[in-house]
C-alpha positions as a printed NumPy array, in Angstrom:
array([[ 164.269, -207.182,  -22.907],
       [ 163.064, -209.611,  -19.987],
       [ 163.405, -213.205,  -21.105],
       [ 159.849, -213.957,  -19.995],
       [ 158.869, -211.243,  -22.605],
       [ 160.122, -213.064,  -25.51 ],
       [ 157.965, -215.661,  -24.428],
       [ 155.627, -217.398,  -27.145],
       [ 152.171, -217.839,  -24.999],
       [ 150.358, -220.89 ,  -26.337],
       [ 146.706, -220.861,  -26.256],
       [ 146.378, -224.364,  -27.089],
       [ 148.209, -226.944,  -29.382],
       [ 147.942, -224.968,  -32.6  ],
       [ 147.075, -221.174,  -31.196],
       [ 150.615, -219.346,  -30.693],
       [ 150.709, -215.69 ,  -29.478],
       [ 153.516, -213.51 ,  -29.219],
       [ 153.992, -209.964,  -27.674],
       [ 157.39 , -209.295,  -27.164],
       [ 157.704, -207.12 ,  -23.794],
       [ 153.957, -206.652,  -23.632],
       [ 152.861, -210.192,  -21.49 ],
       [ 150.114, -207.996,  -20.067],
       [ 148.279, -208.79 ,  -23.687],
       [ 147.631, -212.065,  -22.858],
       [ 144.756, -212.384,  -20.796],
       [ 142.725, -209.814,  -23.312],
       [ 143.3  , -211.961,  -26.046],
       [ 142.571, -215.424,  -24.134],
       [ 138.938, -213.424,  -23.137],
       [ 138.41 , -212.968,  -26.546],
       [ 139.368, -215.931,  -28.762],
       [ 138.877, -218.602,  -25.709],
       [ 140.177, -221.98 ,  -26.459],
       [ 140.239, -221.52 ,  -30.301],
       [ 140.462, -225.283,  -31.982],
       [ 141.873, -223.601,  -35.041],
       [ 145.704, -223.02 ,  -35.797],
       [ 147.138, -219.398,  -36.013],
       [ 149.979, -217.507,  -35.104],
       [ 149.964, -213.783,  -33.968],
       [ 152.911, -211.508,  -33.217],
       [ 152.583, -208.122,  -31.391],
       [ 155.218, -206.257,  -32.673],
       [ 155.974, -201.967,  -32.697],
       [ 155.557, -199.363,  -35.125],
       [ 158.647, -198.402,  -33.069],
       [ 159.969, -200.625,  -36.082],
       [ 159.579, -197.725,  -38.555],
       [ 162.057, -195.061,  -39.251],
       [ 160.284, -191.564,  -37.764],
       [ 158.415, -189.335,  -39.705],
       [ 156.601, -186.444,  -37.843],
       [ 155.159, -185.286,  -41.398],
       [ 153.727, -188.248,  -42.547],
       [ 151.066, -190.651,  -41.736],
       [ 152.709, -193.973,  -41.904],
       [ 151.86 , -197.113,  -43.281],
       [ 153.224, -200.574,  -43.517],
       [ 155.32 , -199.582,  -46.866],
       [ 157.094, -197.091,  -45.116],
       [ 160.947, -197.63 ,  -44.088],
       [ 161.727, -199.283,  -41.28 ],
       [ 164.369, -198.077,  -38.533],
       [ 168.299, -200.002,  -39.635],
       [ 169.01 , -201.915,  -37.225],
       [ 165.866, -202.866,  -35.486],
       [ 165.457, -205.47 ,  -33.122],
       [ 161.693, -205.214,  -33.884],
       [ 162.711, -206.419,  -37.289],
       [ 164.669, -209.112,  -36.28 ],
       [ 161.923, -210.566,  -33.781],
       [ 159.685, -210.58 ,  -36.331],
       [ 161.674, -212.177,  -39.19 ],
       [ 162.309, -214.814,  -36.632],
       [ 158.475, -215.04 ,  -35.909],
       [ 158.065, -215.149,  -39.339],
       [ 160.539, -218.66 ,  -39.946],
       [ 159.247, -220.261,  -36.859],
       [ 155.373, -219.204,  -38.24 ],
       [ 155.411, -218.583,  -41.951],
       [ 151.494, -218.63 ,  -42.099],
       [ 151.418, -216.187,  -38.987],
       [ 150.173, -212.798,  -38.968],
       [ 152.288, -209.371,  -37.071],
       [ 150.297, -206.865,  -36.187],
       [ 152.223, -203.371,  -35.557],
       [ 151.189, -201.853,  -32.427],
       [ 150.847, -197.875,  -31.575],
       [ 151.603, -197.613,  -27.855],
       [ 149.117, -200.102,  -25.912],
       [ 146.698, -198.741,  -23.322],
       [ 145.766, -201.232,  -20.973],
       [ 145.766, -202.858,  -17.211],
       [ 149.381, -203.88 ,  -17.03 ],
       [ 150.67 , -201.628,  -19.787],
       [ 154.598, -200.654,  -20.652],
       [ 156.392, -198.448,  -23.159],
       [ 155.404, -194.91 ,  -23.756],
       [ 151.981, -194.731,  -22.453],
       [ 153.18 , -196.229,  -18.846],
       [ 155.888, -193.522,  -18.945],
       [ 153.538, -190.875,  -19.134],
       [ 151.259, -192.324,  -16.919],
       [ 153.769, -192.517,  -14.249],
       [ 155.317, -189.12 ,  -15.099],
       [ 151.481, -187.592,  -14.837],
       [ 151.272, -189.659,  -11.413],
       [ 153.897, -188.35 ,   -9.857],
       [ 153.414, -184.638,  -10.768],
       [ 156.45 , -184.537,  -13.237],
       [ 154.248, -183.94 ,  -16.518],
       [ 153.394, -180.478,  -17.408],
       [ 150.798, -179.323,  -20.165],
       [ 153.107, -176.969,  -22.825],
       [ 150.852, -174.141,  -24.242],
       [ 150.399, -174.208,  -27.482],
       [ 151.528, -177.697,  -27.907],
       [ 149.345, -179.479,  -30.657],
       [ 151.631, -182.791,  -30.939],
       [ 149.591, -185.555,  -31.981],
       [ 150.234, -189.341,  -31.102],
       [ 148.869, -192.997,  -32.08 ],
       [ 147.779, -195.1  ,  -29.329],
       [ 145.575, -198.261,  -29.431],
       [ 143.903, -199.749,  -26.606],
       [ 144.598, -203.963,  -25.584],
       [ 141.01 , -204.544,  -26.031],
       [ 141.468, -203.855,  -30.403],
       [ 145.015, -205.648,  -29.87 ],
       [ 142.714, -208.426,  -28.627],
       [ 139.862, -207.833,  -31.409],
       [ 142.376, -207.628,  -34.117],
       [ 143.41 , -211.195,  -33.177],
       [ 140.034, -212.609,  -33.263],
       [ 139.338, -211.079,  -36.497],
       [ 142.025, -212.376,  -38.208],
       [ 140.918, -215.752,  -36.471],
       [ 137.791, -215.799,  -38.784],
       [ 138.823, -213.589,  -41.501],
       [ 142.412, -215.078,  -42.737],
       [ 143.715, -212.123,  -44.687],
       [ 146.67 , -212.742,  -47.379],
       [ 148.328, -209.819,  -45.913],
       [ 150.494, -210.921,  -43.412],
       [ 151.618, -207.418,  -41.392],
       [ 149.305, -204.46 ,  -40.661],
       [ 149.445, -201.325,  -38.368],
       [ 146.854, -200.696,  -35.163],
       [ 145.958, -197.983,  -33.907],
       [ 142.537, -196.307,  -32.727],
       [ 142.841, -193.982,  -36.023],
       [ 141.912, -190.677,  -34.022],
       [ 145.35 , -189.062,  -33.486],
       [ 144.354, -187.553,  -30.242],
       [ 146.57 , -184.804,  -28.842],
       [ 148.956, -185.48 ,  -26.484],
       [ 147.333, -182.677,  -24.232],
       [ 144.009, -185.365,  -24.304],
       [ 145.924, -188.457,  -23.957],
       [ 146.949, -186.98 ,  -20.57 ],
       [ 144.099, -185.601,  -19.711],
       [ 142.317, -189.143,  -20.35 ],
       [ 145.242, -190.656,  -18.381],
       [ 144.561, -188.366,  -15.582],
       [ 140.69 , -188.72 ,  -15.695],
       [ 141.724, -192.472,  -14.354],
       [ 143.314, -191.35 ,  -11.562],
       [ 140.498, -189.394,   -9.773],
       [ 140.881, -186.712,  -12.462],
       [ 143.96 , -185.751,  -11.057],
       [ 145.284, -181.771,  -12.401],
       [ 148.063, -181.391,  -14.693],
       [ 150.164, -177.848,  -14.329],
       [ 150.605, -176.021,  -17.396],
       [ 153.619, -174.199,  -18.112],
       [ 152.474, -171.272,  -18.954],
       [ 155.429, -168.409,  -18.69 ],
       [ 158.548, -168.222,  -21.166],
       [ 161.24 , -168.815,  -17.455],
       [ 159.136, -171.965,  -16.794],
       [ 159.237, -173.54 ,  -20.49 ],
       [ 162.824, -172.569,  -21.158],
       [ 163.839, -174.349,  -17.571],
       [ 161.182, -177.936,  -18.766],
       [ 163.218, -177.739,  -21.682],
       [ 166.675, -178.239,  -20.26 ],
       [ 166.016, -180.484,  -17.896],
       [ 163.643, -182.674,  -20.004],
       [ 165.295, -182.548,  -23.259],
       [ 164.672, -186.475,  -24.025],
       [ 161.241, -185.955,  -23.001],
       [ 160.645, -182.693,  -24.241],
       [ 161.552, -183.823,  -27.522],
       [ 159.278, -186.648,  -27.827],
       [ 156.579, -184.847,  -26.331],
       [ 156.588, -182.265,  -29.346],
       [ 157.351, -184.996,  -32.225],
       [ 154.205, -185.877,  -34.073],
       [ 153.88 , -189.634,  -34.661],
       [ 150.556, -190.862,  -36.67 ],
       [ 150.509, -194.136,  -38.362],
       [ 147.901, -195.854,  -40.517],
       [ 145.524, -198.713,  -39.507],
       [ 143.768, -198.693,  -42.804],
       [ 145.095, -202.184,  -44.039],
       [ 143.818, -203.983,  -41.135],
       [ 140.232, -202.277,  -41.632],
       [ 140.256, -202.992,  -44.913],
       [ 141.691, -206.778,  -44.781],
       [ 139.244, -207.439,  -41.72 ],
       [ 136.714, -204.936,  -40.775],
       [ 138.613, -203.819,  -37.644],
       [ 136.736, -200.882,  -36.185],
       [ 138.777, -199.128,  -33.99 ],
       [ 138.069, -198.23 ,  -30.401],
       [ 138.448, -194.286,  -30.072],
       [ 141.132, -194.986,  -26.788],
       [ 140.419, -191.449,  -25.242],
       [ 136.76 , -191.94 ,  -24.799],
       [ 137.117, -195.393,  -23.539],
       [ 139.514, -194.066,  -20.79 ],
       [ 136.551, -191.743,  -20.208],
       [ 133.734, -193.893,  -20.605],
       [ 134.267, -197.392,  -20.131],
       [ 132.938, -198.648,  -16.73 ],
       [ 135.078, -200.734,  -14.853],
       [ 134.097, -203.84 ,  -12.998],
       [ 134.99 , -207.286,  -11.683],
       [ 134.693, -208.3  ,  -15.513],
       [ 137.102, -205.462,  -16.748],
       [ 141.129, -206.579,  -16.916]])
């Protein structure tokens, strides 16, 4: 990881935030907490931090991954900040975005992402606008729980996270692979991908909903929806 994404980004004197390898965060959570007078601490970490489970729905009791350098950056958030609050991330969807959502993004771009038929795969996401909500609520809210998942709680397909991806960029088409010769070929040559593009990966927000009153923003709509101006990042 970039040394400028281990960065701690200091709002003011007493307002730390931290988003290892996702910088881009910054600017949605200065728009909506502003020049908060009031101390806190926020780390954006990963649910990458969790060991996989494609049958379950995971939440913040579940095991984490041995090894993890997501659990290392966040013990050491967690002695620099004792007081300070992690919030687990689902892939972020946003202006400036990295990690998994990027990747497809860039593989839909450039024509190398093809729909598999059948495929009913289901994946978390979360948009930087709730990444940026989340931190304002625990602003004013000040849970005792200290960690929590987010997510938009949907579990969209990954055939309408695509779609939604592609809807940004002039609704640009997505092939489908739709004969046995053209699936079994994706599949060698895309094994990585293929892979994680048939894995289920869900994860529970309900924690920080309960803790906070975080409503989640449904991301596939808002990719749909939202209008985009000189105001939007």
């Amino acid at each position: 990881m970039h040394k400028e994404d281990l960065k701690f980004y200091a709002m003011t004197d007493k307002f730390v935030f931290y988003a290892p390898g996702n910088g881009f965060l910054q600017p949605y959570v200065e728009r909506e907490v502003g020049k908060s007078p009031e101390a806190l601490a926020v780390m954006v970490s990963s649910t990458d931090i969790y060991e996989p489970d494609s049958e379950t729905i995971i939440d913040e009791e579940c095991a984490l991954r041995k090894n993890s350098d997501w659990a290392r950056l966040e013990q050491e958030f967690l002695n620099e900040y004792p007081d300070g609050y992690i919030l687990r991330a689902a892939p972020v969807v946003g202006t400036g975005m990295k990690g998994a959502v990027r990747k497809l993004a860039e593989e839909i771009f450039s024509g190398r992402f093809f729909h598999f038929p059948g495929n009913e795969t289901r994946k978390c996401v979360v948009h930087a606008v709730d990444i940026a909500k989340a931190v304002g609520l625990l602003l004013a809210k000040r849970p005792a729980k200290r960690v929590f998942n987010i997510c938009d709680d949907t579990y969209p397909t990954l055939h309408d996270i695509a779609e939604s991806l592609a809807f940004r960029m002039d609704n640009k088409r997505i092939s489908n692979l739709s004969t046995r010769p053209q699936q079994i070929i994706a599949r060698f040559f895309y094994r990585r991908r293929y892979a994680y593009y048939m894995t289920d990966e869900r994860f529970c927000c309900n924690a920080l909903k309960h803790a906070t009153g975080f409503e989640p923003t449904d991301v596939c709509a808002y990719l749909r929806e939202h209008v985009y101006d000189e105001n939007s990042l």
